[in-house]
C-alpha positions in Angstrom: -32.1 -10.6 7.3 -29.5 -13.0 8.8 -28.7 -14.0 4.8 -28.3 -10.3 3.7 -26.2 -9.9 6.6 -23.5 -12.8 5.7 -23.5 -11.5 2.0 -22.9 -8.2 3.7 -19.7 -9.7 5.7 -18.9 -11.5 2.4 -18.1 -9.2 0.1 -16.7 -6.4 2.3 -12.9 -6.0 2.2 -12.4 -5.9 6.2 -10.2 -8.5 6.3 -7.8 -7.0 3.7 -8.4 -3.4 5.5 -7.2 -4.9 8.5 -4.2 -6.4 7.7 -3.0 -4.0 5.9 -4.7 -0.4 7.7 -3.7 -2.0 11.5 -0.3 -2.1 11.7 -0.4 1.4 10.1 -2.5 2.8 12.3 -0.6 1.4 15.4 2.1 2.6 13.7 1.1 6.4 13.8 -0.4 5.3 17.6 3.2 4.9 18.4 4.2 8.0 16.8 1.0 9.9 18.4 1.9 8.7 21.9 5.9 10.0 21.2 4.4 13.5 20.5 2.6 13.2 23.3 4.8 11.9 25.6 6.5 14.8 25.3 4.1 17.5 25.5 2.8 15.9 28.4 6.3 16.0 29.7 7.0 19.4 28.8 3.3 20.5 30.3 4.9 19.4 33.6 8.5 20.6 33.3 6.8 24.7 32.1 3.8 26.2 31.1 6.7 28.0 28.8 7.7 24.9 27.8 4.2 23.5 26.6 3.2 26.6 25.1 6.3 26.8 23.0 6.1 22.8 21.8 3.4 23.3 19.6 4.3 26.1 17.6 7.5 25.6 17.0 6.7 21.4 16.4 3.8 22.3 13.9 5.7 24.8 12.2 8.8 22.2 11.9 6.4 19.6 10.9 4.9 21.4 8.2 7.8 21.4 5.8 9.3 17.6 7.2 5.5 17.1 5.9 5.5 18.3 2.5 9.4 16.8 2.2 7.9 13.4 3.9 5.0 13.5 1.7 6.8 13.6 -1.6 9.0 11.3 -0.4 6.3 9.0 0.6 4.4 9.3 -2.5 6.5 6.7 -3.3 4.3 4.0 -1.9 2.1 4.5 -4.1 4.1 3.8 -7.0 5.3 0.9 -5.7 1.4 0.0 -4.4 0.6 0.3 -8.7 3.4 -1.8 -9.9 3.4 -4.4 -7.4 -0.7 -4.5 -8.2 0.5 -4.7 -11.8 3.5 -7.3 -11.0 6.3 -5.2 -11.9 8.5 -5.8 -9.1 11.7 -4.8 -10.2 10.2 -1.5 -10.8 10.5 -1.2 -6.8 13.9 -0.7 -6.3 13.9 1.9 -9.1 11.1 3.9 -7.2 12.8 3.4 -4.3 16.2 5.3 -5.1 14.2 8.3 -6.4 12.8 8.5 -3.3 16.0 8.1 -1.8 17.5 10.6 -4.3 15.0 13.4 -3.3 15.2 13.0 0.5 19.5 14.1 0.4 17.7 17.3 -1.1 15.4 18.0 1.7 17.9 17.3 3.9 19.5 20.2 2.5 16.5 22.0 2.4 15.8 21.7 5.5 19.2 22.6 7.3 19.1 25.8 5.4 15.6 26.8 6.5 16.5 26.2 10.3 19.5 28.4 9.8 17.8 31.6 8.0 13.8 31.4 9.0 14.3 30.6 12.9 15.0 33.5 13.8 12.0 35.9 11.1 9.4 33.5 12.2 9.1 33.2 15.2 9.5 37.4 15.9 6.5 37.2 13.1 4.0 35.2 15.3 4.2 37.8 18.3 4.2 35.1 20.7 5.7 36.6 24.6 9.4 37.0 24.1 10.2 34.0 26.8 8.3 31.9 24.7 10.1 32.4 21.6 13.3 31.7 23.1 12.2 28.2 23.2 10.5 28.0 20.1 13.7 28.9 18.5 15.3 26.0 20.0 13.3 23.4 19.4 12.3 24.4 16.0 16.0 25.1 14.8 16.7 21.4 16.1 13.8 19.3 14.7 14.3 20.6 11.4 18.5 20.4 11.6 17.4 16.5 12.4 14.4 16.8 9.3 16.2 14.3 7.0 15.8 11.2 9.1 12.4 11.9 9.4 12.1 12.0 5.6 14.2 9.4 5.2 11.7 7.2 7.4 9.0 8.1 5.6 10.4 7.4 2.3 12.3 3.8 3.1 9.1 2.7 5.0 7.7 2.7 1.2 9.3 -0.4 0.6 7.4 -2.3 2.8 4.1 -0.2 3.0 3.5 0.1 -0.8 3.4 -3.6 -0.8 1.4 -4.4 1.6 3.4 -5.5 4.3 2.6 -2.8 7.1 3.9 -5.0 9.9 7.4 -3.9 9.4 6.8 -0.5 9.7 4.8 -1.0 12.8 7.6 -2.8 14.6 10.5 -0.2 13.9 8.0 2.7 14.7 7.7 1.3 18.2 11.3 0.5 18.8 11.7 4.1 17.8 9.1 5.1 20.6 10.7 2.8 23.3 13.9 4.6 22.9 12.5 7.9 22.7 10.3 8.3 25.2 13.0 7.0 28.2 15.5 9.4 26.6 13.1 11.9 26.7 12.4 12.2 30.1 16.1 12.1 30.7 17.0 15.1 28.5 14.0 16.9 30.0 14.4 16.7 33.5 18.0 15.3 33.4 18.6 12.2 34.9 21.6 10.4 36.0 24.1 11.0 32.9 22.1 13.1 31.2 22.1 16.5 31.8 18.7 18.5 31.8 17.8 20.5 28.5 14.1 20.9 29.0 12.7 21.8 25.5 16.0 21.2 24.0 16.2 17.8 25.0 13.0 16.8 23.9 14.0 17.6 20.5 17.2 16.3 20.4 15.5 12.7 21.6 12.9 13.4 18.9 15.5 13.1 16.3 18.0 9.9 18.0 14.7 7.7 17.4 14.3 9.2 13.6 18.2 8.1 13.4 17.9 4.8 15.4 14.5 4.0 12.6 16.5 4.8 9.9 19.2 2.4 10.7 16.7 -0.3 11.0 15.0 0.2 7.5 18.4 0.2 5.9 19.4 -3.3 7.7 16.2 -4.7 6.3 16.1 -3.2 3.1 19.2 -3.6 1.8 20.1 -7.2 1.5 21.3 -9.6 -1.5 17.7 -11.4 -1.6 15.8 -7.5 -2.0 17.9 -6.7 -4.6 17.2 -10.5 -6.6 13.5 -9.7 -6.7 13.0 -5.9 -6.5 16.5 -4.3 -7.8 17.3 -2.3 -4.8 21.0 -2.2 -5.7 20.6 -2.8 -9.0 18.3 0.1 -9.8 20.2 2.8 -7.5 21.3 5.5 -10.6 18.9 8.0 -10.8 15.4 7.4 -13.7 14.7 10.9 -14.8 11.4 9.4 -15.9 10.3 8.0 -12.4 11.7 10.7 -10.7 9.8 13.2 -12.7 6.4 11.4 -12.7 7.3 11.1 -8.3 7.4 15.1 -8.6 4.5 14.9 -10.7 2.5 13.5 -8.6 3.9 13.7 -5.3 4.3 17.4 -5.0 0.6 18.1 -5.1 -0.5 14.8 -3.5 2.0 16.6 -0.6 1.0 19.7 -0.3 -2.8 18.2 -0.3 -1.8 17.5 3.5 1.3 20.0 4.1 -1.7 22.7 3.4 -3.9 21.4 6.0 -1.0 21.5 8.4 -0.3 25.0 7.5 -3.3 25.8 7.7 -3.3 24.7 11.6 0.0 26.0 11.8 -1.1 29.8 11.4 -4.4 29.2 13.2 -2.4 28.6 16.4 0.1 31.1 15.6 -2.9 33.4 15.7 -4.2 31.7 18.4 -1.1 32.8 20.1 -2.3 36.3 20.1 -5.2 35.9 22.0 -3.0 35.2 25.2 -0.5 32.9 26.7 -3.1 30.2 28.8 -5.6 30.5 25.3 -2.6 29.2 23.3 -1.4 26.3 26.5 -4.9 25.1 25.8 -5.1 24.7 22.6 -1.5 23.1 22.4 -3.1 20.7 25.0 -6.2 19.8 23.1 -4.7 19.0 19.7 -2.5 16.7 21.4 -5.3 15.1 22.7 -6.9 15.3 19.2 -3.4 13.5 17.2 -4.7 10.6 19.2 -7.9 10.2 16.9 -5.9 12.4 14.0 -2.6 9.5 13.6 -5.1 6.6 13.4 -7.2 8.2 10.7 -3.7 9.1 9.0 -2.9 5.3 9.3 -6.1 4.5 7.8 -5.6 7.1 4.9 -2.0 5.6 4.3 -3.2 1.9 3.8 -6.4 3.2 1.7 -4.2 4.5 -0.7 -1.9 1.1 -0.6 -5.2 -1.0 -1.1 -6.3 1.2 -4.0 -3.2 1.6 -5.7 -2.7 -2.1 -5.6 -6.5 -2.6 -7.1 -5.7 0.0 -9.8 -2.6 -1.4 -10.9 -4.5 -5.0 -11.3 -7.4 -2.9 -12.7 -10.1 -3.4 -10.2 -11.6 -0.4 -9.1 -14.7 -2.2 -7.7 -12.1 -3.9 -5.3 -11.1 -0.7 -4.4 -14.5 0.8 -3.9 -15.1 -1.6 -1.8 -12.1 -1.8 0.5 -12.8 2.3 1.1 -16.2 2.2 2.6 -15.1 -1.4 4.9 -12.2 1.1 6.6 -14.6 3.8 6.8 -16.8 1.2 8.6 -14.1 0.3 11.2 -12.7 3.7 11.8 -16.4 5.8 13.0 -16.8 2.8 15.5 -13.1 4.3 16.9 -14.2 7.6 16.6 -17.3 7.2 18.5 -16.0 5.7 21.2 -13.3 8.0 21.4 -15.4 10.8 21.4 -17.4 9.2 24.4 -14.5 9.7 26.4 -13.7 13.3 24.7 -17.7 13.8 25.9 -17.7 12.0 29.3 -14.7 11.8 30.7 -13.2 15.1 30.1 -11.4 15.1 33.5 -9.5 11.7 32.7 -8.1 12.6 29.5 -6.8 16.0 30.5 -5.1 14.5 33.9 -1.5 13.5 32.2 -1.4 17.6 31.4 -1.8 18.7 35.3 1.5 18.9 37.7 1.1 20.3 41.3 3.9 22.3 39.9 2.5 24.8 37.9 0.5 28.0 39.1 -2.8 26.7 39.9 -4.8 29.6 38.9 -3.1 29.4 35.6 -4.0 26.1 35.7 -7.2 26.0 36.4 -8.6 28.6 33.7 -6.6 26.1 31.2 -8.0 23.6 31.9 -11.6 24.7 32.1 -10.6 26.2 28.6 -9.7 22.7 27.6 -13.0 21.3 29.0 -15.2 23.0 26.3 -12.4 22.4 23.7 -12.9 18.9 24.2 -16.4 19.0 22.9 -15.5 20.7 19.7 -12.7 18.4 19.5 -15.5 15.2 19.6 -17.4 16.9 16.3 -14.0 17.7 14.3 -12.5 14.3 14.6 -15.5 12.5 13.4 -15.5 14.9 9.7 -11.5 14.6 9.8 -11.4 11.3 10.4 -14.0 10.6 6.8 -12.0 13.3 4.9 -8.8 11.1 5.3 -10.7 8.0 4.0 -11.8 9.4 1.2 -8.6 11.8 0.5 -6.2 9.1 0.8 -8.4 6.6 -1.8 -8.0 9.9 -3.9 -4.0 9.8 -3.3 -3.8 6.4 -4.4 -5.2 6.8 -7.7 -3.0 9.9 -8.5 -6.3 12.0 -8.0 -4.0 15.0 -6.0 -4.4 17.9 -7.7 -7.9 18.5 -7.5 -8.1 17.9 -3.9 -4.7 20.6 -3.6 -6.8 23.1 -5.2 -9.2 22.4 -2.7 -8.0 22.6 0.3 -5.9 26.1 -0.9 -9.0 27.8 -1.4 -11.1 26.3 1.7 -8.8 26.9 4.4 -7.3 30.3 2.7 -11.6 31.5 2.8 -13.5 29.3 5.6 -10.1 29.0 8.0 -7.6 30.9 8.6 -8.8 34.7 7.3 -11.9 34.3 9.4 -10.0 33.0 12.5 -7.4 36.3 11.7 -10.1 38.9 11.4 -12.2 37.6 14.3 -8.8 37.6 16.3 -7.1 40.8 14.9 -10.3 42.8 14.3 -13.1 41.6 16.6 -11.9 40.2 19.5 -12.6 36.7 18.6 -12.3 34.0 21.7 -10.5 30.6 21.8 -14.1 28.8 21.2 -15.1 31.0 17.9 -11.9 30.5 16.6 -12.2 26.4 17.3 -15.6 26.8 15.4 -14.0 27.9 11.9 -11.7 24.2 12.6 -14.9 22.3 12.7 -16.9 24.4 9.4 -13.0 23.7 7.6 -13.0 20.0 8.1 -16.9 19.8 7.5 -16.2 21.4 4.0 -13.4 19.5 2.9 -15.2 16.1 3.9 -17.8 17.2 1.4 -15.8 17.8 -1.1 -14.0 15.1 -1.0 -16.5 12.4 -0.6 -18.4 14.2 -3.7 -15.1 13.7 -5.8 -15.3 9.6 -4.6 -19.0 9.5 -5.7 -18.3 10.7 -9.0 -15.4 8.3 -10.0 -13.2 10.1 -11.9 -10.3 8.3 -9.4 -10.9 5.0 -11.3 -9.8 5.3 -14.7 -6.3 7.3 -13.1 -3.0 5.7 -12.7 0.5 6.8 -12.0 2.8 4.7 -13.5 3.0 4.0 -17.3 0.3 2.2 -18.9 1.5 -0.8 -20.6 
C-alpha cells in the first residue's frame, strides 16, 4: 500500500498545479476579499446601500466579463505557443488583445450612458434603491476598460506560467483599494463621503493603479528581444480573428453563467427588499469559495494549453484531476465553517446601526442560505476544473451551448415562474442554483471523459 501510495505521489502533477494554480488563486482571494470589503462596508454604511451593490456590481460585471474574457482568452494562446516554443508569437497575441480591449472600452462607456437608466426601471427594484444602483453601475462600467485591460496584460505572464506576477499586482491593487474605500464611503479626513459612489470610484483607482504596473513590467527592451512586445504591435488579422474565434464563445461560456445569476437576483429582487439584502450577503460569502475555483480554472487551462502545444495530453489529464484533488479539500473545509459556524462568517455583515428587526430576519434568512451555499460550491467548484481544462484546449463552444440551454430551462425560467406566478420563496429559488450547477458539472465532466479536448488546438498547426 505504502508503494502504490509513492507511485500515486509520483506521477501526480501537484507540484506543477501548485506553482502555477496558487498564485492565481491568491490572486482572485485578493480580488474576492476587495468585493468584499466593500459589501461588507456598504452592509454597514445602508441596508440601501448593500442591497443596491449587488445588482448593479453583477450587472456591471457581466459585460467587463465577457470583454475580460475575450481579452483573456489570450493566455491561452500564448499558454499553446510557449508549450510549442514560439515565443515571439507572444507579443503578437499580446497586442490583439490589447487592440480589442480600446474597443470595449468604447463599448462599455456607451452602455453606461444609454442602458443605466432602462435597466435598472426593468428590474422593479424600490425606487430608493435604484437610485444607487444607477450610480454605481454607470461608474464601474465608465471605469470597465482598466479592468479589461488587467485582465488582458496579466496574459503575459499567466499564459506562461509565471502566476506570481499577477499575484503581487493584484494585491497592491487590494492594499490601495480597500483603505480608499473606507474613505470614500464614510469619508474620512480629505476625502469627502460618497457612500455607494465612492466605493465604485475606489473600485476603479486600483484597476488604474494595476494597469500601470503591468505596463512598467511588460514593456521593457529585454520583453521585446525574446517575445516581440514592441516589435509585434501592428495589428495580425489572422491572430486577431482566430482570438474572436475562440474567445468569444470561450467568454460567453462564463459571461452566461454570470447572467444567468445576474437575472436570478434581479428576480430575487422582487420577492422583497430583506429577501434580496440576503442574498447579496450570501453570494459574497460564496465569491470566497467561487474566486479560488476561478483561480484554479485559470491555471488549468494554462497547464493544458501548455501540454497541448508540446503535445501531451496525458500531462494534461493528469495535472486536471491533481487540482481537482487540492481544491475539494478547500471546499470541505470551507463548507465546515458555511455548516458550523454560520454565526462567525455572517458577523462582518451586522452594524448596531441598522434596524435590528430588519436585521434579524436577514440574517436568519442568511442562516439557511448558508447551507445551500455549502452544496453549490462543492459542484461549482468541479465544473470550473473541468470547464477551464475545456478552455484551454479551445473546447468553448460546446460547453456555450450548454450552459445557454441549462440555465435558460433549469435556472432562471423556473426561478421567474415560481417568483412571478407561484409565490416562490428565497429558499426555492436558491434550490434551482444548486440543480443548475449540478447539471452543468455533469455535463462537463462527461465532455472531459470522452476526450474530444485532446486532439484540439488554437493556434496554427505547424
Amino acid at each position: 500500500m505504502y508503494t502504490h501510495f509513492r507511485q500515486w505521489i509520483r506521477y501526480s502533477r501537484y507540484h506543477e498545479v501548485i506553482r502555477v494554480c496558487l498564485p492565481l488563486v491568491l490572486s482572485m482571494s485578493a480580488a474576492t476579499l476587495m468585493t468584499f470589503t466593500d459589501r461588507v462596508f456598504l452592509a454597514n454604511y445602508s441596508l440601501n446601500a448593500i442591497s443596491a451593490a449587488l445588482p448593479a456590481g453583477i450587472t456591471s460585471y457581466l459585460f467587463v466579463a465577457f470583454f475580460g474574457g475575450v481579452g483573456g482568452y489570450a493566455g491561452v494562446f500564448i499558454a499553446q505557443y510557449t508549450g510549442r516554443g514560439d515565443h515571439l508569437k507572444v507579443g503578437a497575441v499580446l497586442w490583439q488583445g490589447i487592440y480589442f480591449t480600446l474597443g470595449s472600452g468604447i463599448c462599455c462607456w456607451l452602455l453606461a450612458l444609454f442602458l443605466t437608466e432602462p435597466l435598472f426601471s426593468l428590474a422593479g427594484h424600490p425606487a430608493d434603491v435604484q437610485v444607487l444602483e444607477r450610480i454605481y453601475f454607470s461608474i464601474l462600467c465608465k471605469g470597465a476598460v482598466f479592468s479589461v485591460a488587467t485582465v488582458t496584460l496579466a496574459t503575459f505572464f499567466s499564459g506562461r506560467g509565471l502566476t506570481r506576477p499577477v499575484m503581487l499586482i493584484t494585491f497592491f491593487g487590494v492594499m490601495i483599494n480597500i483603505p480608499l474605500d473606507y474613505a470614500l464611503i464614510f469619508g474620512y479626513k480629505i476625502f469627502p463621503e460618497l457612500g455607494i459612489k465612492g466605493a465604485a470610484i475606489a473600485t476603479v483607482t486600483a484597476w488604474i493603479i494595476e494597469v500601470i504596473c503591468f505596463t512598467l513590467l511588460i514593456f521593457n527592451r529585454r520583453n521585446d528581444h525574446r517575445f516581440g512586445v514592441f516589435a509585434s504591435c501592428r495589428f495580425d488579422r489572422k491572430i486577431f480573428t482566430r482570438l474572436m474565434q475562440y474567445g468569444i464563445p470561450g467568454s460567453l461560456q462564463f459571461t452566461l453563467d454570470i447572467m444567468a445569476f445576474t437575472l436570478f437576483i434581479l428576480i430575487v429582487g422582487r420577492i422583497g427588499k430583506l429577501e434580496l439584502a440576503a442574498t447579496n450577503i450570501v453570494i459574497s460569502i460564496n465569491s470566497l469559495a467561487f474566486m479560488p475555483s476561478m483561480g484554479v480554472s485559470q491555471g488549468i487551462s494554462v497547464l493544458v494549453g501548455q501540454a497541448l502545444g508540446r503535445k501531451n495530453p496525458q500531462q494534461a489529464a493528469k495535472q486536471v484531476w491533481s487540482s481537482i484533488h487540492l481544491l475539494v479539500i478547500y471546499i470541505i473545509c470551507f463548507d465546515l465553517l458555511l455548516i458550523f459556524a454560520p454565526d462567525f462568517i455572517l458577523s462582518p455583515f451586522t452594524s448596531a446601526q441598522q434596524n435590528s428587526a430588519d436585521q434579524a430576519i436577514v440574517l436568519e434568512l442568511c442562516r439557511k442560505l448558508l447551507h445551500v451555499i455549502a452544496a453549490f460550491i462543492l459542484f461549482d467548484g468541479l465544473y470550473m476544473v473541468f470547464s477551464g481544462a475545456l478552455r484551454g484546449a479551445g473546447d468553448t463552444r460546446f460547453m456555450m451551448a450548454a450552459i445557454a440551454l441549462v440555465s435558460t430551462c433549469c435556472f432562471v425560467l423556473p426561478v421567474y415562474i415560481g417568483v412571478q406566478f407561484f409565490e416562490m420563496g428565497v429558499f426555492a429559488a436558491w434550490l434551482w442554483v444548486v440543480v443548475f450547477i449540478v447539471l452543468l458539472f455533469i455535463i462537463s465532466g462527461l465532455r472531459f471523459k470522452y476526450g474530444l479536448w485532446k486532439k484540439m488546438l488554437v493556434i496554427e498547426n505547424e
